[in-house]
C-alpha angles and dihedrals in degrees: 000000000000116000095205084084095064093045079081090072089049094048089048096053088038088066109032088054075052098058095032118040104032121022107022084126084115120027093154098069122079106200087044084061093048098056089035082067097063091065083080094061095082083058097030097034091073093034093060104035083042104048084046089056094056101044088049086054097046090043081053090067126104111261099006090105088115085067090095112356137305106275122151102225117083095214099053091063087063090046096056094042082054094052092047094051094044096040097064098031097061086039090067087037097055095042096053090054095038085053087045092055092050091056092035087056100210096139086158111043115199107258088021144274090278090069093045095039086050090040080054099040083063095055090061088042088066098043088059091057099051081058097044092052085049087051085063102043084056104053093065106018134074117265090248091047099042087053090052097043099035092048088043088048095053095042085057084048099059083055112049091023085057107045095244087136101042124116097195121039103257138164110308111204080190108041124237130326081248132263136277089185147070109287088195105119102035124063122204115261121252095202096052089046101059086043092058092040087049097049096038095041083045097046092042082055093049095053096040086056096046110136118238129186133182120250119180092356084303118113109228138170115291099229083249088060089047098050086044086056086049090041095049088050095039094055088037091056091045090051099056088049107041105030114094111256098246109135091135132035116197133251112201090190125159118235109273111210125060142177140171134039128239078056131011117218130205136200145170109268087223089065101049094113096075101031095103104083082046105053099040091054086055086048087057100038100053089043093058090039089052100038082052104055089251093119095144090075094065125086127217083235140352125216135188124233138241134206081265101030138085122160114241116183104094101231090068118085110217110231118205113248107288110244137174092259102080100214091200153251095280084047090046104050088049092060086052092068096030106108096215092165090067117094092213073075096059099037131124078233107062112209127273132280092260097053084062086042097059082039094069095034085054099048094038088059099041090050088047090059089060093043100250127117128240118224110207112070138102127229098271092050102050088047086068095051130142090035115218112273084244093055091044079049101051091029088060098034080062089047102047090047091039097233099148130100 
């Protein structure tokens, strides 16, 4: 009986635990889904590449040919072991992101189904190629010590064949090591794509071809399988070095979906799920703001960011990614009155004392208009709360123009 079969359970409960557990911040959005997946390499990476080792070295023996079927060719043996372990596998693999996009409910992912489905290919690519490393280290090593070698050498792989390591951003032949965050903003790259399914889907082949002969009753390497196992980590290593970091392209795109007046707002569609909390605090708090005099609080339109964009007319309050984990309403209100579109913001240089100064004051008196009190504050500064409508007009005028130090 082959293992590689059974490898499918493992895969499936790697990534559901991945879904699940962790990151499911985001559910909404596909491609999201699709770089959250290869988390689970640095787990399913040795299982694979070490159970296939197992399954080549006990084919190796003498008299185990009925572990798959009886076939003449040696290396035909390995080949079907290695189907058998990556069938099932990327069967289970498929079928738990194919169920999370159902739920997620992202049936048209922003850039298109061809840039995720290749995004996806790859992952299977590099399944077969754990399996296929494991395949090797079985043909000429003991069943114990081919498990051992082939699960540490694929261990060492997510991590340099990532870019974990890395310093720089720089070429990844498998990808990333997944995302924790929105993906809304960025679209998977067709180009690197193709390079990493071309290299994985060429060096798999490589190993699975590799050549074995028998010496001393021992199978070992023919000198042709060893120089195609150099070859395989020789082109790998260049590519992570010479090939251009592009694994993403941006998409500047505004939100698309937008509700309300006094203000607009605007959201992903892919986050619609948790808008409501959001959108109801800003009801309340520009009603209060407006049913108080303090109409300079409020925008013509508020828009939530992306990863690429950033709103720039002045009169649009930027609003942090939507998630399931609702920050707030302190947290929010703060935001209202953050000018994230100004550079002073991103600088090296934050901005002076009194720029946090009018913050709180801002947020303190917007919060007491709904009733509501604002924490962190001394003495001096609640004492000034709620400002004059005139100082909130002049206060956010500055803001909105970025004229503050």
């Amino acid at each position: 009986m082959l293992f590689g079969p059974w490898t499918a359970l493992v895969v499936v409960g790697v990534d559901v635990g991945m879904l699940t557990m962790r990151h499911m911040g985001y559910l909404g959005e596909s491609m999201y889904l699709v770089r959250t997946l290869p988390i689970g390499f640095v787990i399913i990476g040795p299982l694979l590449a070490g159970v296939a080792a197992t399954d080549a070295a006990r084919i190796s023996q003498a008299g185990n040919i009925g572990l798959v079927m009886a076939v003449r060719r040696r290396r035909m043996r390995y080949l079907w072991a290695w189907w058998w372990t990556i069938l099932p596998a990327s069967g289970f693999h498929t079928a738990a992101f194919a169920v999370m996009v159902l739920v997620g409910g992202d049936l048209d992912p922003r850039g298109g189904w061809l840039r995720l489905l290749l995004a996806f290919l790859v992952q299977l690519a590099v399944f077969s190629w754990f399996t296929a490393l494991g395949s090797v280290f079985g043909r000429f090593l003991p069943t114990a010590i081919a498990a051992l070698a082939a699960a540490a050498t694929a261990f060492v792989a997510v991590y340099y064949l990532t870019g974990a390591t890395a310093e720089q951003p720089r070429f990844s032949v498998f990808g990333d090591l997944g995302a924790t965050v929105t993906q809304v903003g960025v679209l998977f790259n067709p180009a690197q794509l193709l390079l990493q399914l071309a290299l994985l889907s060429g060096s798999a082949a490589a190993l699975l071809w590799a050549p074995v002969r028998l010496v001393r009753e021992r199978p070992s390497l023919r000198p042709a399988g060893t120089l195609a196992c150099v070859a395989v980590v020789v082109a790998l290593c260049l590519a992570q070095r010479v090939l251009p970091a592009a694994l993403l392209v941006s998409d500047p795109s505004p939100p698309d979906t937008c509700v309300g007046d006094q203000p607009v707002v605007c959201y992903y569609h892919e986050h619609a799920r948790y808008a409501t909390p959001y959108i109801d605090l800003i009801a309340r708090a520009s009603r209060a703001a407006l049913d108080n005099g303090y109409g300079a609080f409020v925008p013509r339109r508020m828009d939530e960011v992306s990863r690429r964009y950033t709103p720039g007319d002045p009169d649009v309050t930027a609003l942090d990614p939507f998630e399931v984990n609702y920050p707030g309403d302190d947290y929010l209100v703060e935001t209202f009155v953050f000018p994230m579109q100004c550079p002073q913001v991103h600088s090296d240089q934050p901005p002076s004392d009194e720029f946090w100064r009018n913050q709180r004051l801002l947020t303190a008196t917007w919060m007491s208009l709904m009733g509501r009190e604002y924490g962190p504050l001394d003495a001096a500064e609640a004492s000034l709360v709620p400002l004059e409508p005139e100082e909130v007009a002049a206060t956010m005028s500055a803001l909105r123009s970025c004229d503050f130090e």
